[in-house]
Structure formats: structure tokens, C-alpha cells
C-alpha positions as CSV (number, residue, x, y, z in Angstrom):
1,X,26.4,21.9,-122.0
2,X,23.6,24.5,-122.0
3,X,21.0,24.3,-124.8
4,X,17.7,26.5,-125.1
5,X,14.6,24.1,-125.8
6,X,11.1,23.5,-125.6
7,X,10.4,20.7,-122.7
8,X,8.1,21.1,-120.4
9,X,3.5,19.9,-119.4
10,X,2.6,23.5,-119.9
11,X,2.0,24.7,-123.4
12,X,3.7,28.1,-122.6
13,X,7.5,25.8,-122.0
14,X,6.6,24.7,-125.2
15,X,6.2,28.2,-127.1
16,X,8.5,29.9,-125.1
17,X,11.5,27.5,-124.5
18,X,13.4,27.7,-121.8
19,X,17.3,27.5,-121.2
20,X,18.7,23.8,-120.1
21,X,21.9,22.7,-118.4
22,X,23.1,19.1,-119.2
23,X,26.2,17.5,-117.4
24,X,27.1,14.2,-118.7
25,X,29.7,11.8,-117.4
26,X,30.5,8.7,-119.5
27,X,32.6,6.3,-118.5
28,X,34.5,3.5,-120.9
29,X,37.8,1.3,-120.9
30,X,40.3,4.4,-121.6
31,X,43.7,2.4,-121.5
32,X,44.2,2.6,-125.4
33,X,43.7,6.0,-125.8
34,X,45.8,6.7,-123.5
35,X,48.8,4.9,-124.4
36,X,48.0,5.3,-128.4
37,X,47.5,9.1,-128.4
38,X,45.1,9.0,-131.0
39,X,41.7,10.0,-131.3
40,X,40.6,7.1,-132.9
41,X,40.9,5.3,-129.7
42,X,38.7,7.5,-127.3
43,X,35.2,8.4,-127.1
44,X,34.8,11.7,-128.9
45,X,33.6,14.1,-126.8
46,X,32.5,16.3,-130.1
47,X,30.5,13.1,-131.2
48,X,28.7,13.0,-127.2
49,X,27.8,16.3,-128.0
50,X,26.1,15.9,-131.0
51,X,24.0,13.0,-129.8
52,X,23.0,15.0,-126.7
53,X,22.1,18.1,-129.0
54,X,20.0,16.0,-131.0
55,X,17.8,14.6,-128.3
56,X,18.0,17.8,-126.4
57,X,16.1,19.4,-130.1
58,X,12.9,16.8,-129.9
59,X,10.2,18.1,-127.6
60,X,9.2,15.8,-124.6
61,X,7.0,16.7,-121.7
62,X,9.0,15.5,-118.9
63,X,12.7,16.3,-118.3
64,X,12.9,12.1,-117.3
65,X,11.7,10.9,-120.9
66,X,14.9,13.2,-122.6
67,X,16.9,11.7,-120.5
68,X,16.3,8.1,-120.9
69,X,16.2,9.2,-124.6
70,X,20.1,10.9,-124.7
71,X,21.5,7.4,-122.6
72,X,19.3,5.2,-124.9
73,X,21.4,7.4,-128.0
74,X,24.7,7.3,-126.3
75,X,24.8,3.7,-125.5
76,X,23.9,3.4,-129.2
77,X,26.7,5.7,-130.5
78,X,29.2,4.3,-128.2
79,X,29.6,0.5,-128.0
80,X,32.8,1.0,-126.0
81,X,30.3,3.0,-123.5
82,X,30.3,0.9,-119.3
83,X,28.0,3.9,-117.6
84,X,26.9,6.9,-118.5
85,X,24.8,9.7,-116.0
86,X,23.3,12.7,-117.5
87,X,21.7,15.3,-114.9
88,X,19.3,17.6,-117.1
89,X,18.5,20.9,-115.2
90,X,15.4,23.2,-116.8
91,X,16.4,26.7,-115.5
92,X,14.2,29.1,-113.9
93,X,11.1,26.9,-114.3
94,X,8.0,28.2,-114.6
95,X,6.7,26.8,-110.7
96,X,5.1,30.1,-109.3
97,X,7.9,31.3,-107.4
98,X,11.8,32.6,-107.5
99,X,13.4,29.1,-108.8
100,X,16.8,28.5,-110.1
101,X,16.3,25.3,-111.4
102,X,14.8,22.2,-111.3
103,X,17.3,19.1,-112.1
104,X,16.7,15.2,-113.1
105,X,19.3,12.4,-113.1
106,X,19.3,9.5,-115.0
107,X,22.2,6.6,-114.9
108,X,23.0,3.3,-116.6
């Protein structure tokens, strides 16, 4: 998912935004769904994307405090959810030299 945002310590990343890349793998019990057919039975991947778009919106300095903050939500959202890892990548970070990205990874 790629989102543009305002995360980052230096006031600048906060004015200017930056672009983000967010990869999210969520794991649950998918034996209904897959029998049933029906979208009922799985973990909407439209619904994921929404929670993660929400805490993507809300500022935070470090790129480890959204994350905890989009499991936190999807665990919430998702009773059904077993593990979920989301690796948050800020793009062309502001670090004084040619960077492509930095990345975090949160899991639980």
C-alpha cells in the first residue's frame, strides 16, 4: 500500500510529507472461507485497508509508534486475526545522502 504522510522528528517530514510503503501480512483460520465462498467468512482485505489508512493519517514521530498503532487497530478490527506483520518503509528519507528508503517491522 503506498500512502503520502507526515511522519517523521524533523519538523520539515512534518510540513512536507513524505511518500510511505506499507506491506502487511495477516494471518487467520481461513478454512471457512474457503469452503463457504462467501465474503462474510474472510477477513476483508478492503476493511485492512481502511484501518491501515487511518493510522497511516495520524502523525507520529517515529515510523515504530505507527506501527504498533496499525497492529493495535487490526487486532481490534479483526477478532478472527492469529498474527499479523506490517513493515512500514518512509521513502527517500531525509538522512543527508542518496537513500531509497528506510524500513521498520513490527509483528504480533
Amino acid at each position: 500500500m503506498e500512502f503520502f504522510a507526515y511522519h517523521g522528528c524533523f519538523e520539515a517530514e512534518q510540513v512536507a510529507g513524505n511518500k510511505f510503503i506499507v506491506n502487511a501480512c495477516l494471518h487467520y483460520d481461513c478454512a471457512l472461507a474457503a469452503q463457504s465462498d462467501q465474503i462474510g467468512d474472510a477477513l476483508s482485505y478492503q476493511t485492512a485497508y481502511e484501518v491501515i489508512a487511518r493510522e497511516m493519517m495520524v502523525r507520529s514521530h517515529l515510523l515504530e509508534h505507527v506501527g504498533h498503532r496499525i497492529l493495535d487497530a487490526l487486532y481490534a478490527a479483526f477478532p478472527q486475526l492469529q498474527y499479523a506483520r506490517i513493515k512500514i518503509s518512509k521513502m527517500n528519507p531525509p538522512l543527508g545522502g542518496q537513500i531509497k528508503c528506510t524500513s521498520v517491522t513490527l509483528e504480533k
